[in-house]
N, CA, C and O atoms as a MOPAC input file, in Angstrom:
PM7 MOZYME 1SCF
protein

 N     -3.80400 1    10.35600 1   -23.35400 1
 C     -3.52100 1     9.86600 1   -22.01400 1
 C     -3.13400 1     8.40900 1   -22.10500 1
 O     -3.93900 1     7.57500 1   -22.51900 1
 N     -1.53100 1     7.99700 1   -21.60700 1
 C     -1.32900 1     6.76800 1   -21.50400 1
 C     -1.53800 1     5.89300 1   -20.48500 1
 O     -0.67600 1     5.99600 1   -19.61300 1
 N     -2.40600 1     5.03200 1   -20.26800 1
 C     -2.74500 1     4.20600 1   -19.25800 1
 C     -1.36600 1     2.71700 1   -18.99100 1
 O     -0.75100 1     2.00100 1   -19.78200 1
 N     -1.38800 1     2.80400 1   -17.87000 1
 C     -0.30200 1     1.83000 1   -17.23900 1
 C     -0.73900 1     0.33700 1   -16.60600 1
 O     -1.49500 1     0.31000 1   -15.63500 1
 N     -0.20600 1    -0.95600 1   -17.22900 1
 C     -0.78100 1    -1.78900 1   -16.62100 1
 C     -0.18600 1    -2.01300 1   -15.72800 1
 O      0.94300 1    -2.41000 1   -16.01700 1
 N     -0.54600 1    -1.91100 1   -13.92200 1
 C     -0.06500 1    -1.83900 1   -13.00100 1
 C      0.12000 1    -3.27700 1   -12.57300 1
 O      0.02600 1    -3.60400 1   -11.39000 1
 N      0.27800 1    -3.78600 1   -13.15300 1
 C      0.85800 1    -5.61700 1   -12.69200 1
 C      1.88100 1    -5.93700 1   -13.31600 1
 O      2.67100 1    -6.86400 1   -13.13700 1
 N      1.82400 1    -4.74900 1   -14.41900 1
 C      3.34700 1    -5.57900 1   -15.05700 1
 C      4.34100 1    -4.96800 1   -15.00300 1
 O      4.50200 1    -3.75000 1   -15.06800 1
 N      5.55200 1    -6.31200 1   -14.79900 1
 C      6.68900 1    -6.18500 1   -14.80400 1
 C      7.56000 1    -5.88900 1   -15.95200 1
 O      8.66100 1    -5.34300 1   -15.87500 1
 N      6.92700 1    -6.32800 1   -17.11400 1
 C      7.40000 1    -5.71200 1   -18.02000 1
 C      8.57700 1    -4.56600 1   -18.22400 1
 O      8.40100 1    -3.61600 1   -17.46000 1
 N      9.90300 1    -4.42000 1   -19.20300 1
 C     10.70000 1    -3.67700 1   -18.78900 1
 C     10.23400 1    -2.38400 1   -19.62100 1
 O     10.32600 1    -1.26100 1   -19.12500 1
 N      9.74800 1    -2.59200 1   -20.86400 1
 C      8.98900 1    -1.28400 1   -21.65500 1
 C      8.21900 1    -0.83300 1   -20.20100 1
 O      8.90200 1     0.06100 1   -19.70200 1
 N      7.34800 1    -1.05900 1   -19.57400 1
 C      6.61700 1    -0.27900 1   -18.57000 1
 C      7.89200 1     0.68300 1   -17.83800 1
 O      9.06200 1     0.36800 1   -17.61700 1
 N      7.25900 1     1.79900 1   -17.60200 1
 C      8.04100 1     2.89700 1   -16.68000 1
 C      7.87500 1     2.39600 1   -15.20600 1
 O      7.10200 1     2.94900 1   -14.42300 1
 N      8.64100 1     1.32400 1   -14.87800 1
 C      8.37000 1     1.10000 1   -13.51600 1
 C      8.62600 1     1.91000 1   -12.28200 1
 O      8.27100 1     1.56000 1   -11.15600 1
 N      9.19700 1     2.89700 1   -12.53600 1
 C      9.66800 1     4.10800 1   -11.22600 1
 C      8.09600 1     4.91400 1   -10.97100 1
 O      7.80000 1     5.18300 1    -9.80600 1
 N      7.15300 1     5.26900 1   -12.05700 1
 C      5.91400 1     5.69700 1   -12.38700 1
 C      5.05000 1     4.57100 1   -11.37900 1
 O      4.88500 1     4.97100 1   -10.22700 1
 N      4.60900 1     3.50000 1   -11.63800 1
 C      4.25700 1     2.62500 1   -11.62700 1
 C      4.25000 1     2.13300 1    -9.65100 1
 O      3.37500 1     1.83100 1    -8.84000 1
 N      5.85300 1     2.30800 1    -9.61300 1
 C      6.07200 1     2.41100 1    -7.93000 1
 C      5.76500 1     3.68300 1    -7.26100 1
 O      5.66400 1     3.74800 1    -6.03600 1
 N      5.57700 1     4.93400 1    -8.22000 1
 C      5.09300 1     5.86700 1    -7.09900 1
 C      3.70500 1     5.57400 1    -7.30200 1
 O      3.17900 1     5.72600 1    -6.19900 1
 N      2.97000 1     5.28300 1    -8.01600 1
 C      1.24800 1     5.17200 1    -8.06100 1
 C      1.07500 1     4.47000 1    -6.63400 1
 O      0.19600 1     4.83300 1    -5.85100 1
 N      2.18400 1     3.20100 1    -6.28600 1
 C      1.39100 1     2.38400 1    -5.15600 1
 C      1.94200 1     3.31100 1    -3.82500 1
 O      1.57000 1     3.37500 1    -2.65300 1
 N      2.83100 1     3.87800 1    -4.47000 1
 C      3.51800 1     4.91300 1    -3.09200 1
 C      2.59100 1     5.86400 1    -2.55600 1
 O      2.37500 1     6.10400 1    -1.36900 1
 N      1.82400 1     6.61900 1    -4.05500 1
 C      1.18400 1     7.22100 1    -3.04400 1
 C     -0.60100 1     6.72200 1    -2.81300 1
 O     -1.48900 1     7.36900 1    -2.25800 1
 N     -0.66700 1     5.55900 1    -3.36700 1
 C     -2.09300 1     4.62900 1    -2.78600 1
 C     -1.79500 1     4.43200 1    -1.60800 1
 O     -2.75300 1     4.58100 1    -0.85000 1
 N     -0.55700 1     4.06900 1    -0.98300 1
 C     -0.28200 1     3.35500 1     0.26800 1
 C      0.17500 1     4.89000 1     1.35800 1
 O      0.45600 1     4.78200 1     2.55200 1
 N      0.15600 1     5.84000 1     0.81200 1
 C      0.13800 1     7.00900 1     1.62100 1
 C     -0.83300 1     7.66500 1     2.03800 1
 O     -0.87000 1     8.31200 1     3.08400 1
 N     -2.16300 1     7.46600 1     0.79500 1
 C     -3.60200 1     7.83600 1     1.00200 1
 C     -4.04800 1     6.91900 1     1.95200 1
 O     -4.59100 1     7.37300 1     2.96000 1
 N     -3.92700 1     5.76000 1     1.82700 1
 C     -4.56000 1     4.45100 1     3.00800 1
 C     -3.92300 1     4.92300 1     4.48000 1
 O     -4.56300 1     4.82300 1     5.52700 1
 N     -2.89100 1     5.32600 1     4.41800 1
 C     -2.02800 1     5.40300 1     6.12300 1
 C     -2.83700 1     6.84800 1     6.15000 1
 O     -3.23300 1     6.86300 1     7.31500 1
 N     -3.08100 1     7.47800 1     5.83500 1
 C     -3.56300 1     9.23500 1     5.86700 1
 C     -5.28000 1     8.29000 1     6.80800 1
 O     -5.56600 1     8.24700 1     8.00400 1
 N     -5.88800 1     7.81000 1     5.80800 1
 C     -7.24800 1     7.15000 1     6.03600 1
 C     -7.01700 1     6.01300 1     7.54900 1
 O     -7.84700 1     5.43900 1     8.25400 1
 N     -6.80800 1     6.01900 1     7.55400 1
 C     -6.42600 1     5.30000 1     8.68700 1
 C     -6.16700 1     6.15800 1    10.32800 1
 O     -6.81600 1     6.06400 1    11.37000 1
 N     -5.02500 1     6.92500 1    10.01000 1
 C     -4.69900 1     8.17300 1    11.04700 1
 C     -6.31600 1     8.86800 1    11.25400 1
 O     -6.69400 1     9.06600 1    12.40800 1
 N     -6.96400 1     9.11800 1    10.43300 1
 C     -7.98200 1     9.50800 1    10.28100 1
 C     -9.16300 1     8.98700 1    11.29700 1
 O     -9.92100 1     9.51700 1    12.10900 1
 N     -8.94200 1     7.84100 1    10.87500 1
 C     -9.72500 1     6.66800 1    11.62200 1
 C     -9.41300 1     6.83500 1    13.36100 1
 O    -10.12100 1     6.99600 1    14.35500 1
 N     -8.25600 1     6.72600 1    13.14900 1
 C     -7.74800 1     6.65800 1    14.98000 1
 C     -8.51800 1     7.83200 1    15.52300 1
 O     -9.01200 1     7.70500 1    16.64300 1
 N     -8.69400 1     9.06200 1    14.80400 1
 C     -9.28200 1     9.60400 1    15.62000 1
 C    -10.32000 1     9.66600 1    16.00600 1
 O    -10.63500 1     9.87500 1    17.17800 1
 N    -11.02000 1     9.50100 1    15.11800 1
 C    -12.78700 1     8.87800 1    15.36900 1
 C    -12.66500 1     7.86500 1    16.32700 1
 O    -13.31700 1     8.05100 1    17.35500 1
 N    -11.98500 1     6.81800 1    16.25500 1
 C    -12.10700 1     5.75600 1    17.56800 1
 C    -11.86800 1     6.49300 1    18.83600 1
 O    -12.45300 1     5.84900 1    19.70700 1
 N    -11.14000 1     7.80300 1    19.50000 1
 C    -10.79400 1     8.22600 1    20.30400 1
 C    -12.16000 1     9.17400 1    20.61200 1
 O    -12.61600 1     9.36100 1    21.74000 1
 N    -12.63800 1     9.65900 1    19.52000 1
 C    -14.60600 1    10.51100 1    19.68200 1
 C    -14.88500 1     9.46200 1    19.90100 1
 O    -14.43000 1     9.25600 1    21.02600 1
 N    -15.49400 1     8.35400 1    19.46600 1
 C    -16.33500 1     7.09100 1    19.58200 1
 C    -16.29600 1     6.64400 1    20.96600 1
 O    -17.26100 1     6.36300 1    21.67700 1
 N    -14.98900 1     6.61100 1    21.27600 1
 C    -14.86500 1     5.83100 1    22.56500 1
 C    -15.41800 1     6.86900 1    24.05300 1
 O    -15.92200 1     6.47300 1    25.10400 1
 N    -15.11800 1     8.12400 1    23.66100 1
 C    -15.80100 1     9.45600 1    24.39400 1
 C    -17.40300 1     8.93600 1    24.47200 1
 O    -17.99300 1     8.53300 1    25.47500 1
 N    -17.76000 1     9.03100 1    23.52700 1
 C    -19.21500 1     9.15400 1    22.95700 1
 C    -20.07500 1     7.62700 1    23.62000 1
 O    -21.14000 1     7.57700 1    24.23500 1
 N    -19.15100 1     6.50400 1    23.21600 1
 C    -20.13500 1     5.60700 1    23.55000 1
 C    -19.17200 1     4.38100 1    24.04600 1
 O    -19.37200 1     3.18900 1    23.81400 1
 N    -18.23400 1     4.86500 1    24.67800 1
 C    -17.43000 1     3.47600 1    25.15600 1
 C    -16.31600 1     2.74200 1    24.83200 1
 O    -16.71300 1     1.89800 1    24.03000 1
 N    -15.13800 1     2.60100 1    25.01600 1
 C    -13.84900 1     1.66200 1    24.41400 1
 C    -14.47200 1     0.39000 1    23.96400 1
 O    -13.90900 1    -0.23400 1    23.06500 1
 N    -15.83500 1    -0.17500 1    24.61400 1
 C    -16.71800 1    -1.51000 1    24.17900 1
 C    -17.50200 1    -1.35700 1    23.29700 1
 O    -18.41200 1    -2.14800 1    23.05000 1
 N    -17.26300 1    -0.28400 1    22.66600 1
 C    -18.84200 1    -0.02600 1    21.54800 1
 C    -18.28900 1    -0.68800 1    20.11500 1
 O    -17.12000 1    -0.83500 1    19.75900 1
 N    -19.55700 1    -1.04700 1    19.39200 1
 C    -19.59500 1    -1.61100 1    17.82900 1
 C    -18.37400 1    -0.47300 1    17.59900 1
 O    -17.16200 1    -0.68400 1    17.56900 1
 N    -19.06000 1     0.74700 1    17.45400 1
 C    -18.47700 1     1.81900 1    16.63400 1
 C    -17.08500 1     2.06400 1    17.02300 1
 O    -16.47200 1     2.83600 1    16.28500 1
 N    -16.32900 1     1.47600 1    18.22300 1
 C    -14.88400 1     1.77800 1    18.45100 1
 C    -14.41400 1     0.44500 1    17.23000 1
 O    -14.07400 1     0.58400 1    16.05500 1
 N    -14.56000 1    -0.84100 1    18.06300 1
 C    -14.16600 1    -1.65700 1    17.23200 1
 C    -14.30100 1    -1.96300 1    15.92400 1
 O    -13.50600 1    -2.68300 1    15.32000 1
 N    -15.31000 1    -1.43300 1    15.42200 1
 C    -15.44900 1    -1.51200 1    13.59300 1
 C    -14.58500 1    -0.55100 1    13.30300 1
 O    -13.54700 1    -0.84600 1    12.71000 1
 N    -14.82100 1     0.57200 1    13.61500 1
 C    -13.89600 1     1.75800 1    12.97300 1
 C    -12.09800 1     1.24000 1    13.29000 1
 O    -11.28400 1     1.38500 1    12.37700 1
 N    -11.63400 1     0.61900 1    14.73000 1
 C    -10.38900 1    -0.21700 1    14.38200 1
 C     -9.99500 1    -0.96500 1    13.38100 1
 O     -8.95800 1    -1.05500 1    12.72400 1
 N    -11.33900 1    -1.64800 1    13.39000 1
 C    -10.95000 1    -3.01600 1    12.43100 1
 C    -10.62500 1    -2.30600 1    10.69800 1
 O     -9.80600 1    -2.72800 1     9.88200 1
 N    -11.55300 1    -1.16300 1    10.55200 1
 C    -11.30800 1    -0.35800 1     9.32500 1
 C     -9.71400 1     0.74100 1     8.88700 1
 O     -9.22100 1     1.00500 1     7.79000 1
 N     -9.33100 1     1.11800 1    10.20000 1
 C     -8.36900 1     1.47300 1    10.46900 1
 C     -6.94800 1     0.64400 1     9.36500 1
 O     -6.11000 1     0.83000 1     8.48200 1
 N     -7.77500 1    -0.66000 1    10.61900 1
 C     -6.19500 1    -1.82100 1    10.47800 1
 C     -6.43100 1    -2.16200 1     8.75700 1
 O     -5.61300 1    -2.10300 1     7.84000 1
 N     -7.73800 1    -2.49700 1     8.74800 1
 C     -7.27900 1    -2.83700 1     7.07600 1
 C     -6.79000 1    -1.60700 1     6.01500 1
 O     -6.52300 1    -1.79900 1     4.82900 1
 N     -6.75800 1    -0.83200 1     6.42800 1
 C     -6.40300 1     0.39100 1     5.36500 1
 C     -4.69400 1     0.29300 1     5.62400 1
 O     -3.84400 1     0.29100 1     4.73400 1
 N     -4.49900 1     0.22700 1     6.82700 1
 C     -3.02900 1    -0.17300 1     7.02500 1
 C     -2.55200 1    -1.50300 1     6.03400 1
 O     -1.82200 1    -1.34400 1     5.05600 1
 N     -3.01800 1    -2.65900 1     6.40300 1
 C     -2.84700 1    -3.52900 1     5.39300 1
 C     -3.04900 1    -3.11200 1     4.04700 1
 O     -2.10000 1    -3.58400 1     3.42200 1
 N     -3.75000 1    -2.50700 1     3.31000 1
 C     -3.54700 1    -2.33000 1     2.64800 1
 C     -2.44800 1    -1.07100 1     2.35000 1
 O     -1.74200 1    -1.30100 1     1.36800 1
 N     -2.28800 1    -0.28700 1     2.76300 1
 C     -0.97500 1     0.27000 1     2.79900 1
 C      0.35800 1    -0.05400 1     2.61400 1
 O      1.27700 1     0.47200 1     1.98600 1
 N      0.20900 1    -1.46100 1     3.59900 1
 C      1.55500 1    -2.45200 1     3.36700 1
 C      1.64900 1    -2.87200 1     2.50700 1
 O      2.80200 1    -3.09200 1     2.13600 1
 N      0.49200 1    -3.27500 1     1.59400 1
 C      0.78000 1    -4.46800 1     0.21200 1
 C      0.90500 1    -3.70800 1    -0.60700 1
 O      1.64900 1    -4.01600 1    -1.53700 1
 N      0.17300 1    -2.26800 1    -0.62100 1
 C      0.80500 1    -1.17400 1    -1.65300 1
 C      2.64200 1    -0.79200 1    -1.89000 1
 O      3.32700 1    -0.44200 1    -2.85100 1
 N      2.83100 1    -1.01200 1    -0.83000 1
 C      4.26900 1    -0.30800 1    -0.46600 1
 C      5.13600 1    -1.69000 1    -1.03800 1
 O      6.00200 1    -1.54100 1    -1.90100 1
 N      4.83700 1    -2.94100 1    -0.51200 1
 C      5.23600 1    -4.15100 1    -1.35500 1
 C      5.35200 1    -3.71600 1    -2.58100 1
 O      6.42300 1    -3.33700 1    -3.05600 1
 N      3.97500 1    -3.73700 1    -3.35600 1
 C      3.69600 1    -3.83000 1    -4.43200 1
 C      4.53300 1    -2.77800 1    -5.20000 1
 O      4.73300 1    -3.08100 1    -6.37600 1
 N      5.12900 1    -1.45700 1    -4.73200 1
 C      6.02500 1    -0.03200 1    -5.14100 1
 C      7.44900 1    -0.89200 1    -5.29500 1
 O      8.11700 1    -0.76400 1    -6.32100 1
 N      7.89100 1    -1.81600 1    -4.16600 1
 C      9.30800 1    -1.91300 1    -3.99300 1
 C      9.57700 1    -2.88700 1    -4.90400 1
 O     10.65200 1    -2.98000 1    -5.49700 1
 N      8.45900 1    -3.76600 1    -5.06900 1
 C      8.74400 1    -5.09600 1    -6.22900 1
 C      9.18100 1    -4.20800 1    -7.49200 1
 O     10.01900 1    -4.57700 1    -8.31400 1
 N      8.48900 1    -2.97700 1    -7.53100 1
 C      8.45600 1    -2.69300 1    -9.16900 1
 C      9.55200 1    -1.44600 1    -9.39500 1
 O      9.75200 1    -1.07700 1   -10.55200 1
 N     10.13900 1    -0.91100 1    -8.48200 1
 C     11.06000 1    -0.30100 1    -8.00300 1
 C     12.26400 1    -1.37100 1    -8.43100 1
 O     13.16600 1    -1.03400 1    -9.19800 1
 N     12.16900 1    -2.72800 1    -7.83200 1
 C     13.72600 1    -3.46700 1    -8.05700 1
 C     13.20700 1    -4.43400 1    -9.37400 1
 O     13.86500 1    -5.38700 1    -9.79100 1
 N     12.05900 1    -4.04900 1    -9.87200 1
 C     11.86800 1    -4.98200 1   -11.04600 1
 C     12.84300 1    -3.90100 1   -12.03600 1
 O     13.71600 1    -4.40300 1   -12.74400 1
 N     12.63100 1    -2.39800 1   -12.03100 1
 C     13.17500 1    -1.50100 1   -12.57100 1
 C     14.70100 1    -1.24000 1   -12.23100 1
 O     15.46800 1    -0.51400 1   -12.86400 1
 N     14.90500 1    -1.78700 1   -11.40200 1
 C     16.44700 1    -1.63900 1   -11.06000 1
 C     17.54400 1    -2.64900 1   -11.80900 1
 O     18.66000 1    -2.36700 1   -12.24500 1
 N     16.83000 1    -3.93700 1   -11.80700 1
 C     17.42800 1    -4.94000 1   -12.34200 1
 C     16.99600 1    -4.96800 1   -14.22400 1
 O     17.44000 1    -5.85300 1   -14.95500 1
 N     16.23600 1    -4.02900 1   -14.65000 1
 C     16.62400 1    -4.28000 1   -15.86100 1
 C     17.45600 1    -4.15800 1   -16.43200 1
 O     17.94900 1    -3.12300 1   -15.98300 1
 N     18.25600 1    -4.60700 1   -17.44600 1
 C     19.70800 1    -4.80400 1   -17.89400 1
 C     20.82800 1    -5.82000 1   -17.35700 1
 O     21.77800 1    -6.30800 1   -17.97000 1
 N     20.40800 1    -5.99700 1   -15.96700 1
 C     21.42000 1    -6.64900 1   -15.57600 1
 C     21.33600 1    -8.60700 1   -16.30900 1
 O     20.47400 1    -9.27900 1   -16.87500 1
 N     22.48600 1    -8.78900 1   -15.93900 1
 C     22.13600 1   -10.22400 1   -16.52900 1
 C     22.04400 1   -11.21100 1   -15.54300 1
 O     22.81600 1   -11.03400 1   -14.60000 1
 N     21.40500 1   -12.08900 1   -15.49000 1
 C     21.44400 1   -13.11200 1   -14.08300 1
 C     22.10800 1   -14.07500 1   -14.36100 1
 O     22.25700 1   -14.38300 1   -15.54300 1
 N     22.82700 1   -14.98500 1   -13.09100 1
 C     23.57500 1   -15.96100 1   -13.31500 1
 C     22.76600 1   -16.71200 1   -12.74000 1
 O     22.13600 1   -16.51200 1   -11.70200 1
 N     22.77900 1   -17.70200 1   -13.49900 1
 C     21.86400 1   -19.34300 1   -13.35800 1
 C     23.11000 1   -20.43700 1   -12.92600 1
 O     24.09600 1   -20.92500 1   -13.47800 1
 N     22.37700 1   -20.51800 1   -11.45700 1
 C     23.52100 1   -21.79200 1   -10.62000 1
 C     23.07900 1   -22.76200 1   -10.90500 1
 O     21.84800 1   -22.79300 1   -10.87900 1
 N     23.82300 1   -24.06100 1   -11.32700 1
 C     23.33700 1   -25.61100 1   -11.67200 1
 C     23.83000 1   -26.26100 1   -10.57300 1
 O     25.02500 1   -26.55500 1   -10.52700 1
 N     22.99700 1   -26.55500 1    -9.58300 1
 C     23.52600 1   -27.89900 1    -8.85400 1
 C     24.43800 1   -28.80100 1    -9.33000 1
 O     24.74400 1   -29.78500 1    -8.65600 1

């Protein structure tokens, strides 16, 4: 079993691999989240749109979203880190 260091940019790394790992971390977090909304919609039945338990379970919601987003970042960086290998860059001199 080959293990992947998921920070690097490296061009030996299989970065298309690498961008679906955060693709589908950041698909499990939005799943966990949807999840969440619905419990806030029981919660709020149960004990109020003002209760601890609506607003914590939001606040848990939203960060799984955030993290969703920085996953999906983190896929597209390594997605165009993999796109641009080979190419050559041009260096502008003032």
């Amino acid at each position: 079993d080959r293990g992947f260091d998921l920070t690097s940019f490296n061009t030996s790394s299989d970065q298309q691999l690498i961008a679906r790992y955060y693709q589908q971390e950041a698909l499990r977090y939005r799943q966990q989240a949807d999840e969440l909304d619905v419990r806030v919609e029981m919660y709020e039945r149960m004990f109020g749109p003002e209760s601890d338990w609506v607003s914590g379970t939001r606040l848990l919601a939203q960060s799984y979203r955030l993290a969703a987003d920085d996953r999906e970042r983190l896929a597209n960086e390594h997605l165009d880190s993999g796109r641009n290998v080979g190419r050559s860059t041009l260096t502008v001199r003032p």
